[in-house]
N, C-alpha and C positions, 0 to 999 in steps of 0.2 A: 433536206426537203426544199421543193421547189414550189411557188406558187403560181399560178395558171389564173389570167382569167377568160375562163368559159362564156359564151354568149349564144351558144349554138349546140350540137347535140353532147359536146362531153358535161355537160349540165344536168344532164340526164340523169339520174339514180339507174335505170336500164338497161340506158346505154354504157352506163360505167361499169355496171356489174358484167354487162358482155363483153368489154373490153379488157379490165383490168382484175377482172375475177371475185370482185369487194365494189363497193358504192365506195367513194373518197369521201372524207371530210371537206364541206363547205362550207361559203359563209357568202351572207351579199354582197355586193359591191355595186360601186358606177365607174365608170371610165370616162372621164371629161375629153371633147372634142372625139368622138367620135361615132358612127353609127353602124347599124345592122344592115345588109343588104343583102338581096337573094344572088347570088353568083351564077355563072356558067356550070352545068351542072348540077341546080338545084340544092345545094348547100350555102351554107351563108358563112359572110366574109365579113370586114369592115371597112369604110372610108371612114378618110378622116371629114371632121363635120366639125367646125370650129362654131361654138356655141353651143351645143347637143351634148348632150351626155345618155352614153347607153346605158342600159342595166343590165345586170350577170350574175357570175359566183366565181369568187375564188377557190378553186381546189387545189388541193393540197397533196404535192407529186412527190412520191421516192422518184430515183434516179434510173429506176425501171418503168417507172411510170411515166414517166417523162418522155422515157425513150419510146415504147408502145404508144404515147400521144402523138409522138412525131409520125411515128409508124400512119395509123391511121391519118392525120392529119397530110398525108402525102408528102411530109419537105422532101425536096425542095418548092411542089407546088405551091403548100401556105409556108411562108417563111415564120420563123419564131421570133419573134423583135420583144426587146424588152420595152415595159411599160409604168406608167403608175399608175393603181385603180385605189378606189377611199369604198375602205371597207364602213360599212352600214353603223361599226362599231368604233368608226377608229380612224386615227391617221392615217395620210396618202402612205401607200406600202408599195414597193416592185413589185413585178411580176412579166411574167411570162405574154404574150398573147401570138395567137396565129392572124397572120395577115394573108391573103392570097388578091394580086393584080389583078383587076375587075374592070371591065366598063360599066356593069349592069349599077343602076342606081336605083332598082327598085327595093323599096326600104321592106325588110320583113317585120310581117303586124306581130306584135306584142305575143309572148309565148310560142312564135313559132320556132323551133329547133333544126328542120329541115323540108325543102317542098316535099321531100318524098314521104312513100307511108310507112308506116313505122314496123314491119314487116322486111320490107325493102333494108331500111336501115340494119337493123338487127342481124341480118343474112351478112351485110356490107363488112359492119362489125365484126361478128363471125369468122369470115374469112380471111379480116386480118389479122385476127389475134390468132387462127392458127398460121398463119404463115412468118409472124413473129417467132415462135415458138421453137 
């Protein structure tokens, strides 16, 4: 098992269950130095943000799930870089996170997942997990 931390739509209970066929096991987290921002494309990304701390969830990846996150996650667009997030419960822990190169610095407000509607997304979903498959 691998741990992810999410900040954007794989967070989703929804969106998980549309991708990975089950909701995954989470739990909260923060990610020191760094923040949320809207990307190219209307999905969100992170900079680094030295003083900031984001807030998330770490899910909890088989080795298939992993691979289907990469999937949708486009890499090589967002790269997968290791990380340390401090679970809500606990000591700083590894993990996983997606990064994708950005200019855009506009920060996304508090529970947003993605600019687009959640319709859009779900279809998005959709059609990578059948092409996964």
């Amino acid at each position: 098992m691998s741990e992810l931390f999410a900040y954007g739509t794989l967070r989703d209970a929804e969106y998980q269950h549309a991708l990975f066929g089950r909701a995954l096991p989470m739990r909260p987290a923060t990610l020191a130095g760094w923040a949320a921002v809207i990307a190219e494309g209307g999905y969100l990304t992170v900079v680094r943000a030295p003083g900031e701390t984001l807030a998330g969830d770490l899910v909890d990846l088989d080795d298939a799930a992993l691979a289907r996150a990469d999937a949708w996650e486009e890499v090589p667009l967002y790269e997968r870089i290791r990380a340390e997030a401090r679970p809500a419960d606990g000591e700083p822990v590894p993990c996983w996170l997606y990064v994708r190169p950005t200019a855009s610095r506009d920060r996304a407000p508090a529970g947003m997942l993605a600019r687009h509607e959640r319709t859009l997304v779900l279809a998005q979903i959709r059609s990578c997990r059948l092409s996964c498959e």
